[in-house]
C-alpha positions, 0 to 999 in steps of 0.5 A: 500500500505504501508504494502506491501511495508515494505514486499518488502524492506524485500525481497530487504534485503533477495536477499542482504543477498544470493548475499552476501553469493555467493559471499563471497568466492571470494570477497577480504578481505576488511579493519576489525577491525577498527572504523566504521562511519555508516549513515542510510537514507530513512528509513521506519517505522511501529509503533505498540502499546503494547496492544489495551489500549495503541493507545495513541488517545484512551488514549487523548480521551477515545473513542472505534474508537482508541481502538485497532487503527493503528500506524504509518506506511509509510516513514517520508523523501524522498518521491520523490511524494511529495516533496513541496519547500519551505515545506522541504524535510520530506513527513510528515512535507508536510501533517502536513503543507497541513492539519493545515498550519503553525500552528503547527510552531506558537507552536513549539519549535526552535528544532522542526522549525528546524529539519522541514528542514532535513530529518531523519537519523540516525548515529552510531559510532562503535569501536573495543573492547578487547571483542568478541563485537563492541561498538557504540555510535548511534543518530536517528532523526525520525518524525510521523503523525497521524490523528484522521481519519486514524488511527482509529480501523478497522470497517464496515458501515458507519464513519462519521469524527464526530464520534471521537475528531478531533485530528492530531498529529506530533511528533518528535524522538530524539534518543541516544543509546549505542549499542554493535555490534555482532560478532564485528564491522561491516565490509564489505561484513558483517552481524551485529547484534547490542543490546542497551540502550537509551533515546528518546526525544520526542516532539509532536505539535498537533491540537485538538478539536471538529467537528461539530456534530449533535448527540451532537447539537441535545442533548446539543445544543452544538457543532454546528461548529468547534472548535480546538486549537493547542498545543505542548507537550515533555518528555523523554523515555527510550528505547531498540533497537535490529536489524541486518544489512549488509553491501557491500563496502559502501551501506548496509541496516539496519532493526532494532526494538526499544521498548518504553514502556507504560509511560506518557509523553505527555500533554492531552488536553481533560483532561480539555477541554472547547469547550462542556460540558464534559455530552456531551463529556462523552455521545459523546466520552468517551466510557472508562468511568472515569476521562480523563488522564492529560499524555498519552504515546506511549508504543509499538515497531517502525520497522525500516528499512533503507539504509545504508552507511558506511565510514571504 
C-alpha cells in the first residue's frame, strides 16, 4: 500500500504543477525577491540502499534474508490511524513503543526522549543573492523503523521469524544543509529547484538478539528461548540533497532526494555477541562468511516528499 501511495502524492504534485501553469497568466504578481521562511510537514519517505551489500541488517548480521532487503518506506508523523496519547504524535515512535515498550527510552539519549514528542519537519531559510541563485540555510528532523521481519529480501515458501537475528531498529535524522535555490528564491505561484551540502546526525536505539530456534537447539543445544538486549548507537554523515518544489500563496509541496553514502557509523552488536556460540551463529546466520563488522552504515538515497508552507 505504501508504494502506491508515494505514486499518488506524485500525481497530487503533477495536477499542482498544470493548475499552476493555467493559471499563471492571470494570477497577480505576488511579493519576489525577498527572504523566504519555508516549513515542510507530513512528509513521506522511501529509503533505498546503494547496492544489495549495503541493507545495513545484512551488514549487523551477515545473513542472505537482508541481502538485497527493503528500506524504509511509509510516513514517520501524522498518521491520523494511529495516533496513541500519551505515545506522541510520530506513527513510528507508536510501533517502536507497541513492539519493545519503553525500552528503547531506558537507552536513549535526552535528544532522542525528546524529539519522541514532535513530529518531523523540516525548515529552510532562503535569501536573495547578487547571483542568478537563492541561498538557504535548511534543518530536517526525520525518524525510521525497521524490523528484522519486514524488511527482509523478497522470497517464496515458507519464513519462519527464526530464520534471521531478531533485530528492530529506530533511528533518528538530524539534518543541516546549505542549499542554493534555482532560478532564485522561491516565490509564489513558483517552481524551485534547490542543490546542497550537509551533515546528518544520526542516532539509532535498537533491540537485538536471538529467537528461539530449533535448527540451532537441535545442533548446539543452544538457543532454546529468547534472548535480546537493547542498545543505542550515533555518528555523523555527510550528505547531498537535490529536489524541486512549488509553491501557491502559502501551501506548496516539496519532493526532494538526499544521498548518504556507504560509511560506518553505527555500533554492531553481533560483532561480539554472547547469547550462542558464534559455530552456531556462523552455521545459523552468517551466510557472508568472515569476521562480523564492529560499524555498519546506511549508504543509499531517502525520497522525500512533503507539504509545504511558506511565510514571504
Amino acid at each position: 500500500m505504501r508504494s502506491p501511495l508515494f505514486l499518488v502524492l506524485l500525481f497530487i504534485f503533477i495536477l499542482f504543477q498544470i493548475n499552476y501553469l493555467s493559471a499563471q497568466e492571470a494570477a497577480p504578481a505576488g511579493p519576489s525577491g525577498g527572504p523566504v521562511l519555508r516549513l515542510g510537514f507530513y512528509e513521506m519517505l522511501h529509503q533505498t540502499y546503494w547496492t544489495e551489500e549495503d541493507n545495513t541488517f545484512y551488514q549487523m548480521t551477515g545473513t542472505n534474508r537482508f541481502r538485497g532487503g527493503k528500506g524504509y518506506q511509509g510516513i514517520p508523523s501524522g498518521d491520523i490511524t494511529d495516533i496513541q496519547i500519551p505515545d506522541g504524535i510520530s506513527a513510528n515512535v507508536n510501533t517502536k513503543k507497541s513492539a519493545d515498550g519503553n525500552e528503547h527510552s531506558k537507552v536513549d539519549s535526552a535528544l532522542g526522549r525528546i524529539t519522541d514528542w514532535l513530529p518531523s519537519f523540516s525548515l529552510e531559510y532562503i535569501v536573495p543573492t547578487n547571483y542568478l541563485v537563492g541561498a538557504g540555510l535548511g534543518f530536517h528532523y526525520t525518524n525510521t523503523w525497521l524490523d528484522d521481519t519486514s524488511v527482509r529480501a523478497a522470497t517464496t515458501g515458507s519464513d519462519p521469524s527464526y530464520d534471521t537475528p531478531l533485530i528492530r531498529m529506530f533511528t533518528r535524522f538530524y539534518m543541516f544543509s546549505g542549499s542554493v535555490y534555482f532560478p532564485g528564491t522561491p516565490t509564489p505561484k513558483g517552481i524551485d529547484f534547490f542543490f546542497g551540502f550537509g551533515l546528518a546526525f544520526v542516532e539509532s536505539t535498537y533491540t537485538w538478539g536471538i529467537r528461539p530456534n530449533p535448527e540451532i537447539y537441535n545442533t548446539y543445544g543452544e538457543a532454546f528461548f529468547l534472548q535480546k538486549s537493547y542498545l543505542r548507537s550515533s555518528g555523523i554523515l555527510p550528505m547531498q540533497r537535490f529536489g524541486l518544489a512549488s509553491a501557491s500563496d502559502s501551501f506548496g509541496f516539496m519532493l526532494e532526494f538526499i544521498r548518504l553514502p556507504q560509511r560506518d557509523v553505527l555500533e554492531n552488536p553481533f560483532k561480539n555477541q554472547s547469547f550462542i556460540s558464534s559455530e552456531a551463529y556462523d552455521a545459523a546466520y552468517n551466510d557472508r562468511g568472515g569476521e562480523l563488522p564492529g560499524k555498519v552504515g546506511m549508504g543509499g538515497m531517502i525520497t522525500r516528499a512533503s507539504w509545504t508552507y511558506s511565510f514571504w
